[in-house]
Structure formats: C-alpha cells, structure tokens
NUMI-552570 format. One line per 5 residues: their letters; for each residue x, y, z of C-alpha. Coordinates in pm, 1 decimal. Each point is the difference from the previous one (the first is absolute). Layout:
NUMI-552570
a	X/Y/Z ~ ... .
end
This chain:
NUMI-552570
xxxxx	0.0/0.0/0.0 ~ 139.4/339.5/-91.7 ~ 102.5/277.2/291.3 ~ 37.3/281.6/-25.3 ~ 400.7/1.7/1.2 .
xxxxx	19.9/300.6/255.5 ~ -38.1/-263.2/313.1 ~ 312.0/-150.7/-65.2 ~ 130.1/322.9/139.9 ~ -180.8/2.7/317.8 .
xxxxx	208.4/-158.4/187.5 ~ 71.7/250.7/310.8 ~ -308.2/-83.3/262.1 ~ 187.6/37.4/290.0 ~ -204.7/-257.3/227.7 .
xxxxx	-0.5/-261.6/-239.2 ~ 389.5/28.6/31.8 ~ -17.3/30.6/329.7 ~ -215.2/-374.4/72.0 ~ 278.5/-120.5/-243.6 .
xxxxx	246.1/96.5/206.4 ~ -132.5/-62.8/349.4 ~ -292.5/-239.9/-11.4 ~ 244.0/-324.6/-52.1 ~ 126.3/116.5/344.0 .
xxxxx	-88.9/-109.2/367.5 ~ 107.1/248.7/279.3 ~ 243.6/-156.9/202.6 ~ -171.9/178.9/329.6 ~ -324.2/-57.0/185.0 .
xxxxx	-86.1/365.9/12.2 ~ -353.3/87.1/-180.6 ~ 76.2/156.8/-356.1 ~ -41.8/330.7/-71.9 ~ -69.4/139.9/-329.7 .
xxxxx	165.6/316.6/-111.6 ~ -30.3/-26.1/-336.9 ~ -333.5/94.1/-69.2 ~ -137.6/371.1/18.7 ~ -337.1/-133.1/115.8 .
xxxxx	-122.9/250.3/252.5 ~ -135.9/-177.9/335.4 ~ -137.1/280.4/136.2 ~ -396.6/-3.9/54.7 ~ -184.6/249.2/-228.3 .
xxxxx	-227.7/229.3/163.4 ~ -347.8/-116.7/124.8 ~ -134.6/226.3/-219.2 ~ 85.5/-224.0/-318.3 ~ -199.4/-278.6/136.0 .
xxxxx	-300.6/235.7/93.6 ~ 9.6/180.7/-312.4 ~ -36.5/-357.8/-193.2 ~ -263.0/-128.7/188.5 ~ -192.8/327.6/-51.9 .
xxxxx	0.2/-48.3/-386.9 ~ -50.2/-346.2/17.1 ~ -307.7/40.8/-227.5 ~ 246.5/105.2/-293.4 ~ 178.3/-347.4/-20.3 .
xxxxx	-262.7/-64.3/-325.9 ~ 40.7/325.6/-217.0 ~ 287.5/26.0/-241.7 ~ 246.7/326.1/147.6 ~ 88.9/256.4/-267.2 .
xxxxx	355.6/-16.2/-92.6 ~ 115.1/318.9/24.8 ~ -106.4/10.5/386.5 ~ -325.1/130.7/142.5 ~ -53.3/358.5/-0.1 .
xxxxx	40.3/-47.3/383.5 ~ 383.2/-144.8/33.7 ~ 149.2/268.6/-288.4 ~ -173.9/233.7/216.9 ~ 171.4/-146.0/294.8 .
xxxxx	360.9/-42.6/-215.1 ~ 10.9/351.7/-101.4 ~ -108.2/140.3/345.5 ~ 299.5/-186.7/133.2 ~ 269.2/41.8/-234.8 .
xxxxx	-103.2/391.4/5.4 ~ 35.7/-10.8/410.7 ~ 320.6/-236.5/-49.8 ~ 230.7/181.5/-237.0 ~ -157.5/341.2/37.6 .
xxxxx	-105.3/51.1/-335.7 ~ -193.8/338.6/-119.3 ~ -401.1/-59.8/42.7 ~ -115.7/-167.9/-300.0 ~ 272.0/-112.7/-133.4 .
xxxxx	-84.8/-367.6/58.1 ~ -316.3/-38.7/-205.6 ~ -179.8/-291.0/86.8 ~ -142.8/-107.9/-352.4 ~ 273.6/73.5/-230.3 .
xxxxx	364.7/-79.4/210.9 ~ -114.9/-288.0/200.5 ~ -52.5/-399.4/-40.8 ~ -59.5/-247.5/280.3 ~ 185.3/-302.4/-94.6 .
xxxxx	-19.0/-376.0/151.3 ~ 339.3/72.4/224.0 ~ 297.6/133.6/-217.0 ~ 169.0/-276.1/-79.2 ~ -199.7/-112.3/-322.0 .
xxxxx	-49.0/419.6/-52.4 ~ 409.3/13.1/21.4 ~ -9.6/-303.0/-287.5 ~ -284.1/140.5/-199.4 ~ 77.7/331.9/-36.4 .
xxxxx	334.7/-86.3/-222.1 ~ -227.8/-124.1/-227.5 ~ -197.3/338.1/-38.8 ~ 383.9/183.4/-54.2 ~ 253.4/-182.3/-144.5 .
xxxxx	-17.1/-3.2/-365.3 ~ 160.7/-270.6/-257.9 ~ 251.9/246.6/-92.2 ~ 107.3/407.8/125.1 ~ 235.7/150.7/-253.3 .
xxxxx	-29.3/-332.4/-202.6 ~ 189.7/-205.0/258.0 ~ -84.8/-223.9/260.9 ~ -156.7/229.5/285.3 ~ 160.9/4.8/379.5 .
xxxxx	-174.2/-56.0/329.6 ~ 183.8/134.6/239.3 ~ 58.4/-173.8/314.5 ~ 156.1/29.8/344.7 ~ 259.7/-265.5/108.5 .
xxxxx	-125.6/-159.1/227.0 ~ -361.8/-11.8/-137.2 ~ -331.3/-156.6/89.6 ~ -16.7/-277.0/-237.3 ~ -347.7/109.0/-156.4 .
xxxxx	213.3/320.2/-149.0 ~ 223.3/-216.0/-184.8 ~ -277.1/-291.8/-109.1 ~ -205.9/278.1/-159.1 ~ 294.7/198.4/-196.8 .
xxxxx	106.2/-428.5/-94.5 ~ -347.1/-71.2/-151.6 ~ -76.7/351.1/-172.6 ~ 331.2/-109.4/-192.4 ~ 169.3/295.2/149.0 .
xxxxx	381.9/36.4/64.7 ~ -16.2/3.9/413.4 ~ 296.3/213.2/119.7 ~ 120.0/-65.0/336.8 ~ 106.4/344.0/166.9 .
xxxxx	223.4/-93.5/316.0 ~ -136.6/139.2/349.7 ~ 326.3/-17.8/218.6 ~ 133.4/97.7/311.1 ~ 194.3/265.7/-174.9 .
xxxxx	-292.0/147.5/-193.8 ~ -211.7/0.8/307.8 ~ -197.0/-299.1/-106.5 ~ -196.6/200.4/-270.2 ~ 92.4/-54.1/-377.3 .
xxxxx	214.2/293.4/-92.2 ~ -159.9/208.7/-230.4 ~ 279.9/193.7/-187.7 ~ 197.0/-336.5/-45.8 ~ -259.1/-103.0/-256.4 .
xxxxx	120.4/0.4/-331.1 ~ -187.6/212.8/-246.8 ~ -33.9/-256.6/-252.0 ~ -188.3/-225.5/212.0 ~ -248.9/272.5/111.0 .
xxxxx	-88.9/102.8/-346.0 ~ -136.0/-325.4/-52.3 ~ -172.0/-37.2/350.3 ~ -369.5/-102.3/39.3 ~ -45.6/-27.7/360.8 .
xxxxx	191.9/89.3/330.1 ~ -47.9/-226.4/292.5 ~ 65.4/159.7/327.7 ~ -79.7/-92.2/353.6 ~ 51.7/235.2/263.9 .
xxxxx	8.4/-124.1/299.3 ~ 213.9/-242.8/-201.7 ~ -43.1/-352.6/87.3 ~ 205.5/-176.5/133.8 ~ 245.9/289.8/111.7 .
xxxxx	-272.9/268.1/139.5 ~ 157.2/280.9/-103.4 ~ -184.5/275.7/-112.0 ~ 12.4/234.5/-333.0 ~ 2.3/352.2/56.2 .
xxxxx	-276.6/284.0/-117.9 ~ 337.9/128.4/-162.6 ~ 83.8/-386.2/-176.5 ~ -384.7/-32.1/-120.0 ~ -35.0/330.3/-207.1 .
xxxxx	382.8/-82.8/-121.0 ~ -187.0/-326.7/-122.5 ~ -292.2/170.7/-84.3 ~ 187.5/180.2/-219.1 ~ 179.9/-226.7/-197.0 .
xxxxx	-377.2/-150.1/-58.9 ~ -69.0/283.2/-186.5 ~ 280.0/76.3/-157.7 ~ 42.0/-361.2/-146.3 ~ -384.3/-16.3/-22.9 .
xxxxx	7.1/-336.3/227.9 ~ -225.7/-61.4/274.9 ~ 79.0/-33.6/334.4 ~ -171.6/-253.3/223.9 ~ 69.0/64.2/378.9 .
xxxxx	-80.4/-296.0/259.9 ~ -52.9/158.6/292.1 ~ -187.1/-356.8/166.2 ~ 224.6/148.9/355.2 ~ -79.9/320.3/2.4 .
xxxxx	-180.0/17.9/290.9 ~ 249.0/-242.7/202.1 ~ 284.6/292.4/109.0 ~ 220.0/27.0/243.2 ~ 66.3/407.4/99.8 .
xxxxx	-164.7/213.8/-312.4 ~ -252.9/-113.3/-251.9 ~ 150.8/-72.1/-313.1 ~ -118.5/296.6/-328.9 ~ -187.9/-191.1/-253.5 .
xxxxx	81.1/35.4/-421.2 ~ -359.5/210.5/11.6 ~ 147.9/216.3/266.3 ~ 284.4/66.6/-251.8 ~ -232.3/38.4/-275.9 .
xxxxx	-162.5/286.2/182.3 ~ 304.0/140.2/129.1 ~ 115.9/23.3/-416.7 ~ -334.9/36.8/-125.7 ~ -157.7/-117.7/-328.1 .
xxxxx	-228.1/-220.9/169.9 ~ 86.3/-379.0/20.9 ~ 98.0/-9.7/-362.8 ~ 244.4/-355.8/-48.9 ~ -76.7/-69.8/366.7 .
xxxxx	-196.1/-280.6/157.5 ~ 63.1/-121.0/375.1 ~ -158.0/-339.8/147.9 ~ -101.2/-3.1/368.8 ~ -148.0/-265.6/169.2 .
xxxxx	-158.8/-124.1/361.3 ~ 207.6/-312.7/29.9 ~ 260.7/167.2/237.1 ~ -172.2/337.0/73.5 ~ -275.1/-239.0/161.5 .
xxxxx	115.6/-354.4/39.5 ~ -253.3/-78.3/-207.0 ~ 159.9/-207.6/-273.3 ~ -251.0/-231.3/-70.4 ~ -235.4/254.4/-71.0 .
xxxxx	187.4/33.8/-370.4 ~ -121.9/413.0/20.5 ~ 214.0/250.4/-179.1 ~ 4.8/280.3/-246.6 ~ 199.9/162.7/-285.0 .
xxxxx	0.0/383.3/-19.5 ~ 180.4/264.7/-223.4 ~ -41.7/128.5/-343.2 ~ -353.5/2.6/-126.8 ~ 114.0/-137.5/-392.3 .
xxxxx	133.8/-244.5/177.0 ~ -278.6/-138.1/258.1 ~ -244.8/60.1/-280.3 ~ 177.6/-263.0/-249.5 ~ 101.2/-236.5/273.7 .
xxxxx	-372.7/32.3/161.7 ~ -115.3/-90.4/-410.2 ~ 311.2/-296.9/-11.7 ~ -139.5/-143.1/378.2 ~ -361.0/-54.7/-125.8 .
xxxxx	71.6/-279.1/-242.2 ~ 264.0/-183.8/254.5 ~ 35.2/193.9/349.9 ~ -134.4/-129.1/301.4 ~ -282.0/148.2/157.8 .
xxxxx	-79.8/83.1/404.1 ~ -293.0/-144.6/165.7 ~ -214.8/268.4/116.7 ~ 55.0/-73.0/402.8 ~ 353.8/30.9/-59.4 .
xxxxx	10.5/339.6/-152.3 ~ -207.0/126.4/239.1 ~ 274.1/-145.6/302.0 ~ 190.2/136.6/-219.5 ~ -110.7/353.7/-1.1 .
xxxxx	-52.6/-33.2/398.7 ~ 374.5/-59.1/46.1 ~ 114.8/263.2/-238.1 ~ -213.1/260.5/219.0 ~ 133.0/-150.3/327.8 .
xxxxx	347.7/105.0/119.5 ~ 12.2/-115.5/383.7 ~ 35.1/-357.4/-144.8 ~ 315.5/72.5/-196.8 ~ 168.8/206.5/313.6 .
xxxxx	-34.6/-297.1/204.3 ~ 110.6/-196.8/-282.7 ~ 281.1/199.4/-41.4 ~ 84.8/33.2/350.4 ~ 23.2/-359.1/20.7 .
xxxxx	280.3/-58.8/-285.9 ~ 200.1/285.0/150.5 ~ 30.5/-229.6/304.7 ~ 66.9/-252.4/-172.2 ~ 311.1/164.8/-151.3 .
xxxxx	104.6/171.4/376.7 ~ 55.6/-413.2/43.6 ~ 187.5/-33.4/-305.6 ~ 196.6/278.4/80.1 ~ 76.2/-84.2/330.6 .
xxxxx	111.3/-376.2/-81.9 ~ 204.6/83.2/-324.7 ~ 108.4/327.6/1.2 ~ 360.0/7.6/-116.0 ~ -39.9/-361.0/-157.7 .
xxxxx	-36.9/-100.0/-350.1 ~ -5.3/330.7/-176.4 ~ -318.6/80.6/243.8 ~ -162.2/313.0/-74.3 ~ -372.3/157.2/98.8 .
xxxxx	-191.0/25.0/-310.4 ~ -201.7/302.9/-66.0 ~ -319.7/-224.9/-132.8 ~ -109.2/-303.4/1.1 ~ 6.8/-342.0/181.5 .
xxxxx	336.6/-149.4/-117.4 ~ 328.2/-19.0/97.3 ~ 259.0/-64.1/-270.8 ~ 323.6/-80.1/189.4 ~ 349.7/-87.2/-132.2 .
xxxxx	142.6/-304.8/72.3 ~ 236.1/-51.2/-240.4 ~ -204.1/-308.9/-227.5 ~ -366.7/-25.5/40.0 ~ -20.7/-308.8/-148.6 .
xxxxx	236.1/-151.6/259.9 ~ -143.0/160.3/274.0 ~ -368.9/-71.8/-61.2 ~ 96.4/-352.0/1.7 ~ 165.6/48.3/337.4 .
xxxxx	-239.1/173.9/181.9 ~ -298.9/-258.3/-119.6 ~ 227.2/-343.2/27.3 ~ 177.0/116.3/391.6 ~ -299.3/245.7/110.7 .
xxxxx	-315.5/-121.1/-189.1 ~ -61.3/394.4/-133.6 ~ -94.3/58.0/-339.9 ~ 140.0/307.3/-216.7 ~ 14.4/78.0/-336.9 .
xxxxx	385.5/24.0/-152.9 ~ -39.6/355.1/-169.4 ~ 157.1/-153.1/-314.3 ~ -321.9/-115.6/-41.1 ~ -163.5/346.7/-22.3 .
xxxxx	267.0/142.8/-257.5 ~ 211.0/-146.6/-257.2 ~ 364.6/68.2/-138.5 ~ -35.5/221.8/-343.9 ~ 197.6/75.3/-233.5 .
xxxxx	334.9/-156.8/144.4 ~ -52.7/168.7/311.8 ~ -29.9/-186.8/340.5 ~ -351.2/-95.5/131.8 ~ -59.2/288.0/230.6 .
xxxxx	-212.9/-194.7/234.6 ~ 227.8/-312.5/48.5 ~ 163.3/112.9/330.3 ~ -350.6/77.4/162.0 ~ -234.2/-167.7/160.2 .
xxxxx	-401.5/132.3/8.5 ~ -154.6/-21.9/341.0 ~ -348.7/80.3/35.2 ~ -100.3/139.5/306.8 ~ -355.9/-106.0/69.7 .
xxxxx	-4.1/-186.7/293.5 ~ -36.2/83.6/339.9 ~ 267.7/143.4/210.0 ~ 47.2/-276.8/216.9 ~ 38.8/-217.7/-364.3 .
xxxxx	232.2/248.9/-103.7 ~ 265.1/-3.8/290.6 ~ -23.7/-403.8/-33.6 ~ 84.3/12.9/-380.1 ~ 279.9/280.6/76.4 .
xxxxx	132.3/-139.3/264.6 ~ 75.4/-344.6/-195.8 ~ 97.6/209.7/-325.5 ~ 290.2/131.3/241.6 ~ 52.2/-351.9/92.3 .
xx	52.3/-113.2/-304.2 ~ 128.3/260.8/-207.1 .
end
C-alpha cells in the first residue's frame, strides 16, 4: 500500500525513544518510580470546571460551532485584552479569534493553511527552534517543507538567535515556530525579541506562530505576548498568530480546550481550512471553557503552587548540574554531561523517569545535538515527590 513517503522522516517522537531506551530495564531499587518525563499536570482543576459541565449537560446532543460560541471568543478576547494590555478593541471577537480542540492538532494544522509548495520557486522553510516540540517539526516534514533547526543554547540565552539567521533561508520561509516560555528550557522571549521577530515576519512576508501553551505558568513577571508586540509596533496582528491553551493555565488537559488568535486573513482561511477536517468542541466544554478564561484566582493558586515547587528544586540542586530557575514553565533542563546516559541511570539505580533532551532536539547541519547533555525534568508532582526524586538524582548522579 502506498504512503505517503513524508513518514519515513518522522522519526524524532521523543517518548517512543524513550520506552526504547528504558522499558527493557528493571530498576535495581525497591523505591516506587517516579515519572519525570511527562509534562502531565497533576494539579486538580478548579471546581468550577466540573460545575460548569454539569450545568450544560443538556448540550452533550447539539453539534458546537467550530469557530467557538459567541460566548468563549467573548471570554478569549476579554482575557487576552486584560492579559497583555492591549488597546480596547483591539481583540475582536469574530474576526481574530478561533477556539481550537487543544493546540496541538491547531499547531499541526495550521502549516497546512501557510506553507506553500514552493516561495521564490524553491522548497519553502519552516523555521524551528532546537530543541522543538515534535508537532513543529512533523508538520513542516509532511507539508514537504525544508524544517530548519535554529539552535537555542546556553550562550544564546536559550532563544534561537535571530540575527544569526541567514538571509537566504528567510526569503524562502513559510512559517516561524516559536515557543516562549520555551519548552523544555523555560526561558522567556523578550517584548524587545518578539517585535525583532515580528519584524522579520514582515519583512520576509512569513508568518509567525507563537506557542505561548506556559504563559500563564511564571515565576517573578508575566511573560509579553507576540500580540503585545504587535500593539507595541502597530499594524494590527498582520503575519501574527499565537496559540494559548487551558492545559497548564488550568490543569485541565483532558479538557482538549484551546484557541488560535492573531491576524484576521489568517483566522478567516484557517477557520474556512478547519471546517472540512478540524475538530470541533462539545458545547459543555466551551462553556468550562469560557468560565476558566474569566476566572483568575484558579491560575494564582495554580501558579503559586509550581513556584513552590521550584523553591524545592532550588533548594536541593542549586549549584548542581547546570541548575538554573527558569523564568516560565514547569521544567527543568539540567546539564549533566550525556542525557542519554544519565536517564538510564537515574531510572535503572533510582527508578525515576526523565526524558534525555537529545530527544527533544536533534544535531543539524554538522553541528552537535544541542540537547544531548540535558536531561528534561518535569516538575508536576508534589513537593514531598519532588525532594524524593531529587534527593536520589543527587544520589545517583
């Protein structure tokens, strides 16, 4: 049976690497596992999810619209208005907003709405930051784009450097990937970095996509969004889209609730593109959805609770492993010199489970893989969990 020849190429999902590596092996100790490797919040989401279900239960049987109910745009623009300070009525509610089934299949679709077969009669570019989140990569792979791997370092501050780019490859770039808080190393882009981007979107007449799925998850200052640049340079949203979600902001992954907003060409073609194979929101959920996007004493306590969780990370590894604070987020991406080696440690001697950060990244263009000497740590648990799993990490490591 003919494929489509485009798979061959995915070959990068990270956890499929990791049961490869670490499933053939028993832990030597008697301890109770603990799994790092997964950035599955365990956090409870508000009773107000729950409530806010049962109270549209009656909706279960109607097909949702999929753009979103008139209702949860409402609710979107309201908050990203409040959130990033934007000028009243900028946000508008029918024409820059689309409610999307989480962001992970918006992230994959929307390549499909913006990379062309060729730009300047070449093969077009996605560009993407090294280390990635593998859906940036699969979608650039299957729109038969050229993915290029931009390396977020230690010495560039973990966010792609912008003026390294050659100009070559952004003349023929389709789509920017960014993530900011950047997963896995929680760092941060700057209002400054995201109109430099911004710019080079419109210059090159690319679009840039910003994940901002940990936005709300910050340790000191909230991190400026891409619209926040975008009114800070003005021209409205034009070549800018940002995804936002309630997974994190809410513990509420399995709620699948998120939303794409930004330039109105853009959300009008994708909203057109999502109605023959986008998946739609069941009425209860967007209206959960909408409650949680009002409700902001939720996401303090949420919040609250991760920076906790880091004043334990800090206190157990500070000085260790490359250890630093990171400004967003809920991982910690520490050095230990080969991931690989040390993931296999740390589950074999101290049954805990991390992703090598090899597996998030991959080694371009002769370079080294810029994740190899990391290890991902997701930092879910609870803090009595957490000083267990650091305290055999130091152990062992």
């Amino acid at each position: 049976m003919p494929l489509n020849p485009q798979l061959d190429t995915l070959s990068d999902y990270p956890f499929e690497a990791l049961r490869t590596l670490l499933n053939p092996v028993t832990p030597r100790v008697n301890d109770p596992p603990i799994l790092m490797s997964l950035g599955e919040p365990q956090h409870q989401p508000p009773p107000l999810l729950a409530e806010t279900l049962t109270a549209n239960v009656d909706k279960w049987n109607q097909y949702p619209p999929m753009n979103g109910t008139p209702e949860l745009r409402q609710a979107i623009a309201q908050w990203l208005t409040r959130r990033y300070r934007l000028p009243a009525g900028m946000v508008d509610p029918d024409k820059h907003i689309l409610s999307l089934a989480g962001t992970k299949e918006g992230l994959y679709l929307f390549s499909s709405l913006v990379v062309p077969r060729e730009k300047r009669g070449r093969q077009p570019v996605v560009l993407v930051p090294n280390p990635y989140y593998l859906v940036y990569n699969g979608a650039a792979t299957m729109q038969g784009a050229e993915a290029v791997f931009l390396d977020a370092t230690r010495d560039n501050r973990f966010m792609p450097d912008l003026g390294a780019i050659p100009r070559d490859t952004l003349e023929r770039a389709a789509l920017f990937y960014l993530c900011s808080p950047a997963n896995p190393q929680g760092t941060v882009a700057s209002l400054d970095y995201l109109k430099q981007a911004i710019g080079l979107a419109r210059e090159y007449d690319f679009v840039l996509a910003v994940d901002e799925c940990y936005a709300e998850i910050y340790d000191k200052a909230p991190p400026p969004g891409a619209l926040e640049a975008c009114a800070a340079l003005g021209d409205g949203f034009r070549n800018v889209v940002v995804f936002h979600s309630l997974s994190k902001r809410s513990s509420a992954a399995g709620l699948r609730s998120g939303f794409v907003a930004g330039d109105p060409r853009l959300i009008g073609h994708y909203a057109h593109l999502r109605s023959y194979g986008g998946c739609q929101v069941p009425l209860p959920v967007q209206a959960a959805a909408a409650a949680l996007w009002r409700d902001e004493a939720h996401v303090d306590e949420n919040r609250a609770a991760y920076r906790r969780k880091f004043d334990v990370a800090e206190d157990a590894l500070a000085g260790r492993y490359g250890f630093y604070r990171p400004e967003g987020g809920f991982f910690l991406w520490l050095d230990v010199g080969n991931g690989e080696e040390a993931a296999l440690r740390l589950w074999r001697d101290a049954a805990v489970r991390v992703l090598p950060g090899g597996y998030t990244a991959r080694a371009a263009d002769g370079r080294a893989n810029p994740g190899g000497p990391y290890i991902r740590l997701a930092i879910v648990h609870d803090e009595a969990t957490l000083s267990a799993a650091f305290e055999r990490i130091r152990r062992v490591l």
